[in-house]
Backbone as CSV, one residue per row, in Angstrom:
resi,resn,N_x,N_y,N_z,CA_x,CA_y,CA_z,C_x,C_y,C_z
1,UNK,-82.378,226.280,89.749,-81.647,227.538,89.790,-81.155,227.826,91.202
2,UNK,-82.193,228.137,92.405,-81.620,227.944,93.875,-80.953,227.115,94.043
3,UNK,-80.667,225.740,93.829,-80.124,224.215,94.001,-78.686,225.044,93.767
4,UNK,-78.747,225.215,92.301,-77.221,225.460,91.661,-76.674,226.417,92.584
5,UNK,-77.303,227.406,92.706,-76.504,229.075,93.608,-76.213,228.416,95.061
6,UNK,-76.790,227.728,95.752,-76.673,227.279,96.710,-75.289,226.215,97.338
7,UNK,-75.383,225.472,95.985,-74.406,224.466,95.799,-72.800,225.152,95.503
8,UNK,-73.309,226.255,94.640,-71.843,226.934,94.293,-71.376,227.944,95.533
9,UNK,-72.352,228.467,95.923,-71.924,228.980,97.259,-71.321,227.993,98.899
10,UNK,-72.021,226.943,99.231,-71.375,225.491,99.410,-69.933,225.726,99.134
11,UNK,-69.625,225.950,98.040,-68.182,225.211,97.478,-66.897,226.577,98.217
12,UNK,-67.815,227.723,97.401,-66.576,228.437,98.001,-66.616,228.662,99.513
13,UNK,-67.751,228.727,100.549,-67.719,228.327,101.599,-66.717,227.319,102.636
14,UNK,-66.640,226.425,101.542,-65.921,224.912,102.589,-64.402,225.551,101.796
15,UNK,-64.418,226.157,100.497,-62.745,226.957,100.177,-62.111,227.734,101.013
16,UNK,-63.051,228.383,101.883,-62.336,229.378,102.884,-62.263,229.266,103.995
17,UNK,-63.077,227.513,103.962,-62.680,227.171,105.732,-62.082,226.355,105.392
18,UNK,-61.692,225.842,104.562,-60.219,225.587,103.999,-58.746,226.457,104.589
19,UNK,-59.253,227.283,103.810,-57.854,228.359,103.938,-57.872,229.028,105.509
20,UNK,-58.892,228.920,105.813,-58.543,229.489,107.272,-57.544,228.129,108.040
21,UNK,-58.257,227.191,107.991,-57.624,225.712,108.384,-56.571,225.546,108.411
22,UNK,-55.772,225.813,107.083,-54.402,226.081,106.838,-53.703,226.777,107.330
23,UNK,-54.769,228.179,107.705,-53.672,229.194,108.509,-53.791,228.793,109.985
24,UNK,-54.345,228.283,110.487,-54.759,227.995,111.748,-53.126,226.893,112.161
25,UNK,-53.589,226.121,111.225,-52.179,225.213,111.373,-50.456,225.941,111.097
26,UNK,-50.836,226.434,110.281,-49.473,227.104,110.125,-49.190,228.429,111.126
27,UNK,-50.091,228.872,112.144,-50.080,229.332,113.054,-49.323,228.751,114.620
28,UNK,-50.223,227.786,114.446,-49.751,226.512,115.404,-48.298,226.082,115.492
29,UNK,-48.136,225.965,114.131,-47.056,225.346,113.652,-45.240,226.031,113.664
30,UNK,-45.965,227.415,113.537,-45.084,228.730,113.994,-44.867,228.610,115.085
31,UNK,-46.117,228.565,116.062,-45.533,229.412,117.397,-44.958,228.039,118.351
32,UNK,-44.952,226.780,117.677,-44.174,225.486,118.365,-42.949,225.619,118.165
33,UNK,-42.151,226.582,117.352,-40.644,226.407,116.874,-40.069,227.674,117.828
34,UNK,-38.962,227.057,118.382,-38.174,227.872,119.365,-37.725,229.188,118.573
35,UNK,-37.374,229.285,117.574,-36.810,230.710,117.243,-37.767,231.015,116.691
36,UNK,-38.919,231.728,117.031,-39.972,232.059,116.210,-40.121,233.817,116.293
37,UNK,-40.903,234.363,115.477,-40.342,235.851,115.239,-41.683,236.016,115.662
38,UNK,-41.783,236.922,117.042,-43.832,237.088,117.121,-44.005,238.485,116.662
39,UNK,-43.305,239.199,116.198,-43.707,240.198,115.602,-44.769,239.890,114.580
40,UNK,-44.466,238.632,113.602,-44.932,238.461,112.490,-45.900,237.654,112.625
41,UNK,-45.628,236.675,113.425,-47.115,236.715,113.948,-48.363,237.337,114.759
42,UNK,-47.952,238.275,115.296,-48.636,239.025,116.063,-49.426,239.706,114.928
43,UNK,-48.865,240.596,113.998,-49.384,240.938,112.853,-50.407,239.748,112.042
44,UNK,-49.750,238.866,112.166,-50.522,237.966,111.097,-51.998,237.634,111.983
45,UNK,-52.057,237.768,112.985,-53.195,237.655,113.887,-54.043,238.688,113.602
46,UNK,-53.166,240.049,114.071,-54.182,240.976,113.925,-55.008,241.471,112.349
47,UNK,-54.256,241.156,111.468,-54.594,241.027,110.396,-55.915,239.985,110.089
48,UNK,-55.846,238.975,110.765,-56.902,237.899,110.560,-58.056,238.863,111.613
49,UNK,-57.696,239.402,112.447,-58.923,239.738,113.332,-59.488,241.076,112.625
50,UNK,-58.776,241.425,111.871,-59.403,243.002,111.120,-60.425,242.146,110.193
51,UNK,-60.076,240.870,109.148,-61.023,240.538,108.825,-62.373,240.709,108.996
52,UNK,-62.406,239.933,110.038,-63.294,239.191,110.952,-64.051,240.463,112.362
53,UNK,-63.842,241.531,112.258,-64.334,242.139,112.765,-65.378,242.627,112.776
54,UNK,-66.401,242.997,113.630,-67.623,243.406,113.346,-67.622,244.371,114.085
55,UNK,-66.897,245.236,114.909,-67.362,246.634,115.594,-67.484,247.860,114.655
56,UNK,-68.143,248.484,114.914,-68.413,249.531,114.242,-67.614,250.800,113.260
57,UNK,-67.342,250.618,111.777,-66.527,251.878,111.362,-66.464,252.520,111.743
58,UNK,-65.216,253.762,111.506,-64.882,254.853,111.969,-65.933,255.871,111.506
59,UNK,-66.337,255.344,110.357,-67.148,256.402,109.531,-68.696,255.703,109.158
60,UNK,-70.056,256.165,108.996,-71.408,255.653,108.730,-71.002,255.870,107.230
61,UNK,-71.096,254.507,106.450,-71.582,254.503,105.383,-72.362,255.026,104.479
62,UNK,-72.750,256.626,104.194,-73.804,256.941,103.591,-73.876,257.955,102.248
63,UNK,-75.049,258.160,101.701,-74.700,258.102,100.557,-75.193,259.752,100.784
64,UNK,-74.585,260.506,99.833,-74.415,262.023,99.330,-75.888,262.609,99.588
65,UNK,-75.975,263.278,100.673,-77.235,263.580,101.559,-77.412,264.734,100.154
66,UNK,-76.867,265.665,99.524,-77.215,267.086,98.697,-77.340,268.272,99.307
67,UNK,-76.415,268.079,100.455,-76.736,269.175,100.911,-75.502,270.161,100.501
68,UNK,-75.993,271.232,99.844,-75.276,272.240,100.011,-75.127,273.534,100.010
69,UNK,-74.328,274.545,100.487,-74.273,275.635,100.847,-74.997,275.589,102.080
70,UNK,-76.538,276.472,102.525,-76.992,276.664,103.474,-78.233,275.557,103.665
71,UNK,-78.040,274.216,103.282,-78.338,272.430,103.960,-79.515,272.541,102.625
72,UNK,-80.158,271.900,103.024,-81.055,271.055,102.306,-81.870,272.191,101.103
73,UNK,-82.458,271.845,99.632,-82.975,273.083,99.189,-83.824,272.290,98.106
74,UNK,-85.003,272.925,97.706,-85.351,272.101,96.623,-84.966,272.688,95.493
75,UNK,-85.794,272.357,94.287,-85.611,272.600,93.151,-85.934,274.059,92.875
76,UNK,-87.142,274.759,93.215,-87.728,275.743,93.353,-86.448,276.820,94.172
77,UNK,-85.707,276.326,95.237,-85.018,277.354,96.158,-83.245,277.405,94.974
78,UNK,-83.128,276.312,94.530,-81.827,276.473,93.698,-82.415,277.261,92.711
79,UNK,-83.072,276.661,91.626,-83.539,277.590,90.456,-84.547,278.609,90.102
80,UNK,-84.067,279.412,89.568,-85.577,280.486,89.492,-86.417,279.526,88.283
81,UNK,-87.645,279.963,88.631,-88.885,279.005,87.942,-89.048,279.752,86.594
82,UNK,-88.770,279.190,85.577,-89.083,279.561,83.992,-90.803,280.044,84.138
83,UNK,-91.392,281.557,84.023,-92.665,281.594,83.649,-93.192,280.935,82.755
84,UNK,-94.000,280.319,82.736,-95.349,279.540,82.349,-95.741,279.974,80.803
85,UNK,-95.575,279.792,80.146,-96.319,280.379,78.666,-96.773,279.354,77.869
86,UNK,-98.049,279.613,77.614,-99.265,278.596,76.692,-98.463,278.519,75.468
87,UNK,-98.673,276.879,75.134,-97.799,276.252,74.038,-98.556,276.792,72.317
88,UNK,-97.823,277.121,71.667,-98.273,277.966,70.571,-99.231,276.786,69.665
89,UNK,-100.034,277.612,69.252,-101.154,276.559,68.099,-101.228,276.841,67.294
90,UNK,-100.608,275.961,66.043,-100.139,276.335,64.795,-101.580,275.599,63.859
């Protein structure tokens, strides 16, 4: 079971250093030709580097803290507590 996941991950691995490969060359391959447009490559760069970026989002990832109105509240402070009444014995 690890063997297999491992192996299939392998595959698409060497697929996308594949495709980077390709762009690498066709990068190359662009900026050797005298009339070349660097707008579009300039973009096509920065585009590859947004990928590949690791500095920090604009924003922390996080998930719906509950806070609301006046911040944090429990159950007891949102709802009034139903009094207590002994279950009937039939």
């Amino acid at each position: 079971m690890l063997i297999s996941e491992l192996k299939m991950q392998e595959g698409v691995l060497s697929d996308r250093l594949v495709k980077i490969m390709n762009m690498i060359a066709h990068l190359q391959h662009v900026n050797e030709k005298q009339s070349r447009k660097t707008d579009e490559v300039r973009q096509f760069v920065k585009d590859m580097l947004r990928v590949f970026n690791h500095d920090s989002p604009n924003y922390f990832p996080t998930g719906w803290a509950g806070d609301v109105g006046d911040g944090p509240t429990t159950a007891y402070d949102a709802l009034e507590p139903k009094k207590w009444k002994p279950a009937d014995k039939k």
